[in-house]
C-alpha positions as CSV (number, residue, x, y, z in Angstrom):
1,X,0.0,0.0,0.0
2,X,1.3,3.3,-1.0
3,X,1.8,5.4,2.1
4,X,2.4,9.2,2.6
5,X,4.0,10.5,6.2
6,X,2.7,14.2,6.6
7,X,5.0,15.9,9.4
8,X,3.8,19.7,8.8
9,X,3.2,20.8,12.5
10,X,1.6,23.8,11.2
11,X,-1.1,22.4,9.8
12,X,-3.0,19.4,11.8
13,X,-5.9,19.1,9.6
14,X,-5.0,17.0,6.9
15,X,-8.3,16.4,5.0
16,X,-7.1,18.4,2.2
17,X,-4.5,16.2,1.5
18,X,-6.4,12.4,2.4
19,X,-8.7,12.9,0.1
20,X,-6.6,14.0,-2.8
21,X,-3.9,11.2,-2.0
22,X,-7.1,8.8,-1.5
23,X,-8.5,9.1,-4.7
24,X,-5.2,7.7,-6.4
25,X,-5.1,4.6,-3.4
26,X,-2.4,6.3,-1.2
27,X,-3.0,6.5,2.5
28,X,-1.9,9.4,5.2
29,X,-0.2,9.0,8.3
30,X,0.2,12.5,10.2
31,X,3.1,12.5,12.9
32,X,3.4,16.1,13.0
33,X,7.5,15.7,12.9
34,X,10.0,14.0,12.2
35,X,12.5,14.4,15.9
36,X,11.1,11.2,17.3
37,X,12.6,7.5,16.5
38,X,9.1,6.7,16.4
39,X,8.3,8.9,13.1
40,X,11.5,8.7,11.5
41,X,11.0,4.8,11.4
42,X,7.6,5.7,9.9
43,X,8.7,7.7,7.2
44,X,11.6,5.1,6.7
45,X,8.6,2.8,5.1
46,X,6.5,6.1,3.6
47,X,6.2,6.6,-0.6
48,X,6.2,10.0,0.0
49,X,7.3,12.9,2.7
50,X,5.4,16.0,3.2
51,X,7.1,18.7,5.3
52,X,7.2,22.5,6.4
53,X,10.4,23.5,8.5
54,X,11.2,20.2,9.8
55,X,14.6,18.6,9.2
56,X,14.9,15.7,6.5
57,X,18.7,15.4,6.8
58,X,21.3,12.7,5.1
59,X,20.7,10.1,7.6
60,X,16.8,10.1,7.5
61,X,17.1,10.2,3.7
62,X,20.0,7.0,3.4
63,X,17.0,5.5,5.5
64,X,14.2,5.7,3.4
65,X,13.3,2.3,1.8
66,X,10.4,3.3,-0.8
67,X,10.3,7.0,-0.9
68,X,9.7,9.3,-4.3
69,X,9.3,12.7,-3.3
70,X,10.0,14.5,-0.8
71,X,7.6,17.6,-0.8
72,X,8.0,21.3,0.5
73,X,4.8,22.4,1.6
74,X,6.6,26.3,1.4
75,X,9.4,28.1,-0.1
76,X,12.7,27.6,2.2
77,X,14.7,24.4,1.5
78,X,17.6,24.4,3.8
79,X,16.1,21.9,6.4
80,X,16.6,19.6,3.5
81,X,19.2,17.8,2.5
82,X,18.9,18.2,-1.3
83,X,22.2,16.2,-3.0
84,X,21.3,12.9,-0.6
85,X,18.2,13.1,-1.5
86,X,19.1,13.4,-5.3
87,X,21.4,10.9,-4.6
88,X,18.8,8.5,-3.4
89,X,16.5,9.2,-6.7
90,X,14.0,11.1,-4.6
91,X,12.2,14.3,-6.2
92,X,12.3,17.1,-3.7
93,X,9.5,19.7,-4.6
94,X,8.5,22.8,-3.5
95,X,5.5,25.7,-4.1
96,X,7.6,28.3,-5.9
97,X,4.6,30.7,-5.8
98,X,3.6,30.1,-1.9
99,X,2.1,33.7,-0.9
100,X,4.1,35.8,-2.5
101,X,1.4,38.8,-1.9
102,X,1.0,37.5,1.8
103,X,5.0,38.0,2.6
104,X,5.9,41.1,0.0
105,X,2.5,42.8,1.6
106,X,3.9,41.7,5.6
107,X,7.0,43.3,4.9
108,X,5.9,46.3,2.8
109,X,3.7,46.7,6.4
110,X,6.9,46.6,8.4
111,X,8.1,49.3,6.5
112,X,5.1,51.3,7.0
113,X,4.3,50.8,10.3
114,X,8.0,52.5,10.7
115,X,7.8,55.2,8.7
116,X,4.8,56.7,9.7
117,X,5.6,56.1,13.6
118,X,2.8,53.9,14.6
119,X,3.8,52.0,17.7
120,X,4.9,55.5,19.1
121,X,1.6,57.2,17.9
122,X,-0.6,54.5,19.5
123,X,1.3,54.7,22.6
124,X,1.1,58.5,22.7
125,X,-3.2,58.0,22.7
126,X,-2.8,55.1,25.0
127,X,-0.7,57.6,27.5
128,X,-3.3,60.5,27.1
129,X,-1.1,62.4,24.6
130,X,-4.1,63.3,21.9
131,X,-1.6,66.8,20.2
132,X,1.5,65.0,21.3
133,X,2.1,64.2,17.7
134,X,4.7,67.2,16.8
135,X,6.7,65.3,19.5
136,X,7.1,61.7,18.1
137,X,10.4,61.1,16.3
138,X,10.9,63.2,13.3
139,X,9.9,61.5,10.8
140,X,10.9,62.2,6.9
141,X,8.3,61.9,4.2
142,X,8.3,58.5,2.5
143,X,8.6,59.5,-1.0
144,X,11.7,59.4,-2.9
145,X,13.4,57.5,0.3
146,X,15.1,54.4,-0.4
147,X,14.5,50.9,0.0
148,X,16.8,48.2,-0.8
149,X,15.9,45.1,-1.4
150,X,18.5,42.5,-0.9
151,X,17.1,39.4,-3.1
152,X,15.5,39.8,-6.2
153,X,13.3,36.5,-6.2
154,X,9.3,36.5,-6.8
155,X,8.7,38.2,-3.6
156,X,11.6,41.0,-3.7
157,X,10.3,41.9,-6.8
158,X,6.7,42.3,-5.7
159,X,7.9,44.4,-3.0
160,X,10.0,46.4,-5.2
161,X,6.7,46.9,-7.0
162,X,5.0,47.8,-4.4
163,X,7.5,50.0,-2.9
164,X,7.7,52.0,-5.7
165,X,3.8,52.4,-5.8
166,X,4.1,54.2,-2.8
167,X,7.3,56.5,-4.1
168,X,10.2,54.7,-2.4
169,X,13.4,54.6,-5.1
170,X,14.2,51.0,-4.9
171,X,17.6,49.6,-5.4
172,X,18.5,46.0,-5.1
173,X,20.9,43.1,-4.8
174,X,21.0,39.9,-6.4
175,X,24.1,38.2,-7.8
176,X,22.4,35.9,-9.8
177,X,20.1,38.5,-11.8
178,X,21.0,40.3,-15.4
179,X,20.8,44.1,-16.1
180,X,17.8,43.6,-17.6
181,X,15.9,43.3,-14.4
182,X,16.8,47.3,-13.8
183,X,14.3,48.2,-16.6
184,X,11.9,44.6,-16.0
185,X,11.6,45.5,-12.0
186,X,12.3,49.7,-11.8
187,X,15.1,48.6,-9.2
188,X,18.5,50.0,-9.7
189,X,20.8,47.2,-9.2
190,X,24.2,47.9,-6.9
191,X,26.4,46.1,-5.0
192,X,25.7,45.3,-1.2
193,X,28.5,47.9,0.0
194,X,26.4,50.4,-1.6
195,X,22.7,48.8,-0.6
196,X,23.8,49.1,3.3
197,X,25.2,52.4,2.8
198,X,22.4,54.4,0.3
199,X,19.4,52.3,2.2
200,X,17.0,54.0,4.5
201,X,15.5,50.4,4.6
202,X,16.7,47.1,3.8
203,X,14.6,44.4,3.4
204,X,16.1,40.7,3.2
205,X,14.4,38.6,0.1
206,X,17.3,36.1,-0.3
207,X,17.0,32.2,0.7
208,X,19.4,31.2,3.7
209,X,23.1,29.6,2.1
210,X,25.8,29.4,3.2
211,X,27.5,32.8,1.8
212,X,24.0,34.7,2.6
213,X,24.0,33.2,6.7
214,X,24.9,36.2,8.6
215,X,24.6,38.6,5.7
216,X,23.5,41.5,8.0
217,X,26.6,41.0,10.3
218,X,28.8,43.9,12.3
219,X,30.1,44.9,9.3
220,X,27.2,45.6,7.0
221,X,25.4,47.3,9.8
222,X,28.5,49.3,10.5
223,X,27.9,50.4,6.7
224,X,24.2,51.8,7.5
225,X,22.7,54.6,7.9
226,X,22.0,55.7,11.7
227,X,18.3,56.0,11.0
228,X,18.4,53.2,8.7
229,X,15.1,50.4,9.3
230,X,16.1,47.1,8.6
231,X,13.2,44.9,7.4
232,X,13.6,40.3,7.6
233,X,10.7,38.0,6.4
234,X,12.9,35.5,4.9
235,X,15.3,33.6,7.4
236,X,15.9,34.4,11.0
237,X,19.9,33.0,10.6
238,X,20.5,35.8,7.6
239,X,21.1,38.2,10.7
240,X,23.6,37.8,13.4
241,X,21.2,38.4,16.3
242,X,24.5,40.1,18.4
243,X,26.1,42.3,16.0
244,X,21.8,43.7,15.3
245,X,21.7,44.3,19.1
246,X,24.7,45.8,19.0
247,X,24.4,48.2,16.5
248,X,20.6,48.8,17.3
249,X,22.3,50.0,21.2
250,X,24.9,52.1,19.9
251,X,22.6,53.8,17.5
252,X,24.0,52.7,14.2
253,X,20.6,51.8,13.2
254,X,16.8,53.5,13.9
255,X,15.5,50.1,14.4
256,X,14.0,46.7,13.0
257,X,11.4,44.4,12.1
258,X,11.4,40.7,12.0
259,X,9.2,38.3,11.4
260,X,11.7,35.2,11.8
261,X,14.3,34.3,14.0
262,X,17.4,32.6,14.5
263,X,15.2,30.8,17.4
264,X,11.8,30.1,16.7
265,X,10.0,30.2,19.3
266,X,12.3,32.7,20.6
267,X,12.9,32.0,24.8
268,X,11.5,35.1,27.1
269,X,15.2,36.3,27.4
270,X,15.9,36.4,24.1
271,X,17.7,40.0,23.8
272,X,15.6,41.3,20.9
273,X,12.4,40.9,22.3
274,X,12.6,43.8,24.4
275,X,13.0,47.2,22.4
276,X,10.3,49.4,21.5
277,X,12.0,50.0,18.1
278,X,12.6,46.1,16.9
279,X,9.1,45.0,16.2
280,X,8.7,41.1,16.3
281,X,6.3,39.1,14.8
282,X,6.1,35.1,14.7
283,X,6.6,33.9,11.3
284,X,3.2,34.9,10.2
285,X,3.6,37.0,6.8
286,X,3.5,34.0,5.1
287,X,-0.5,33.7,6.6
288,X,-3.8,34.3,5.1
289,X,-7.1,32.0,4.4
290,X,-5.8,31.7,1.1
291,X,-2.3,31.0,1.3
292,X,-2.7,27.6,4.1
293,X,-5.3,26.2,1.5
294,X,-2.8,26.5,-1.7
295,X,0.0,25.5,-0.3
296,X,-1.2,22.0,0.8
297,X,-3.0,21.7,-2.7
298,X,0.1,22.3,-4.4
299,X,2.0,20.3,-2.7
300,X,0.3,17.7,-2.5
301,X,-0.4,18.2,-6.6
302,X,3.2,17.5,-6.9
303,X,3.2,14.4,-4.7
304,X,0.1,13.1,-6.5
305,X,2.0,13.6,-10.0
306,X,5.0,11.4,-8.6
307,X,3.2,8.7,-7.1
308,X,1.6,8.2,-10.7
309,X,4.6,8.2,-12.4
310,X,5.0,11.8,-13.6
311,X,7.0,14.6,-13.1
312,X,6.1,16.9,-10.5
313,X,5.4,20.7,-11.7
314,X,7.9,22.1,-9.2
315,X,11.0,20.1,-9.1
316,X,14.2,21.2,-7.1
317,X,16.1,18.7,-8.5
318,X,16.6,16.0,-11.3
319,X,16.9,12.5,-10.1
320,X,16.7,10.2,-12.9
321,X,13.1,10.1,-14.3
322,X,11.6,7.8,-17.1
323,X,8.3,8.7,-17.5
């Protein structure tokens, strides 16, 4: 019988997926993860694997006796060990388009909610203040500031867009983008020297690697501008959490927002939980209605397509396949 262990945590209810995985004879088994023996030695038997952030490393993959696809149900593929699994002939898949308006919109919010002094404004009413406004923290008008966008994948470019919608001059950094995308995307592309140091935001858009872990680091946020906004819905570990805390102390920076972290959930000490000015939100830009039910469909699209001998729509890799 053709089995398919679901370990996404995040979402429980797995109706979605039984019946589409039903109607070609597969069967479910939810274990919500994969850290106990007890799963792993379930997916060691499963066809397929469908997971969110949880680790499939080398030594779960050598183990896996009949699996065909290992399936993303997201974006981010570093919990994944991608050559062992290629290695093994196992597809790994993800959803390439999973809420790109959701995340672009989140962080286009962040910036916002900044710029136009919110959490001070809201405390000011809260404390009585009503024509306490001229007293905030100056802030500058948003037009023709600058926002650059470090990543220039499906949701830095919708945030480009809609950053220059609202006036912002957007400028960006992505190694492995032409020239052409200056005129395709309105972004003027530069190099990351000149993103920390003409920014008055940055917002991070680029998947976690090796060479991009720690990309905001002492020395980057050494390059910023003192009232510089720095902006994270893509990987807690692109930021060293120290060298932010640092800077934002000393003043080198205004300030940041981040919806992920290097530690997720973060523990009640953790340092950046505790400044007005470093707004934290828990890995939720990626959430709407909409978003949690395409995800699963797609994913599980993908899984469907493998298990009856296709090839799935949104490959990572390219394990040998005869259709």
């Amino acid at each position: 019988m053709t089995t398919v262990v679901i370990a996404h945590a995040s979402f429980p209810d797995t109706q979605l997926e039984s019946e589409a995985l039903a109607a070609i004879g597969a069967t479910t088994v939810f274990t919500g993860n994969l850290d106990s023996s007890e799963a792993r030695a379930i997916a060691s038997r499963a066809h397929a694997i469908m997971v969110t952030i949880q680790e499939v490393d080398a030594k779960l993959i050598r183990s896996l006796e009949n699996c065909k696809v290992i399936a993303r149900v997201g974006t981010g593929l570093d919990a994944i060990d991608i050559p062992a699994a290629t290695e093994r002939g196992i597809w790994v898949t993800y959803v390439a388009d999973y809420s790109i308006d959701e995340v672009s919109t989140h962080a286009v919010a962040l910036l916002l909610n900044h710029a136009r002094r919110l959490p001070q404004m809201v405390a000011s009413v809260k404390a009585g203040a009503w024509y306490d406004v001229a007293r905030i923290e100056p802030a500058p008008r948003l037009k023709g500031q600058v926002l650059g966008v470090i990543g220039l994948g499906r949701i830095g470019r919708t945030v480009a867009a809609k950053a220059s919608g609202l006036g912002l001059r957007v400028i960006a950094h992505d190694p492995y983008v032409g020239l052409d995308a200056e005129t395709e995307h309105n972004v003027d592309l530069v190099d990351l020297d000149t993103l920390f140091g003409k920014s008055d935001y940055i917002s991070l858009h680029t998947p976690l690697t090796e060479s991009s872990r720690h990309i905001i680091n002492a020395a980057a946020l050494e390059m910023m501008k003192p009232t510089a906004y720095l902006i994270n819905t893509a990987r807690g570990e692109l930021i060293d959490d120290a060298a932010l805390l640092d800077a934002f102390m000393a003043g080198s920076i205004a300030g940041a927002a981040l919806d992920v972290l290097s530690q997720e959930p973060p523990p009640a000490d953790f340092p950046l939980l505790h400044h007005e000015r470093i707004l934290i939100t828990p890995h939720g830009a990626w959430y709407s209605e909409a978003s949690k039910v395409d995800v699963r469909r797609k994913a599980t699209e993908d899984v469907v397509r493998v298990l009856t001998g296709q090839k799935p729509l949104s490959p990572v890799n390219q394990p040998n396949f005869s259709p």
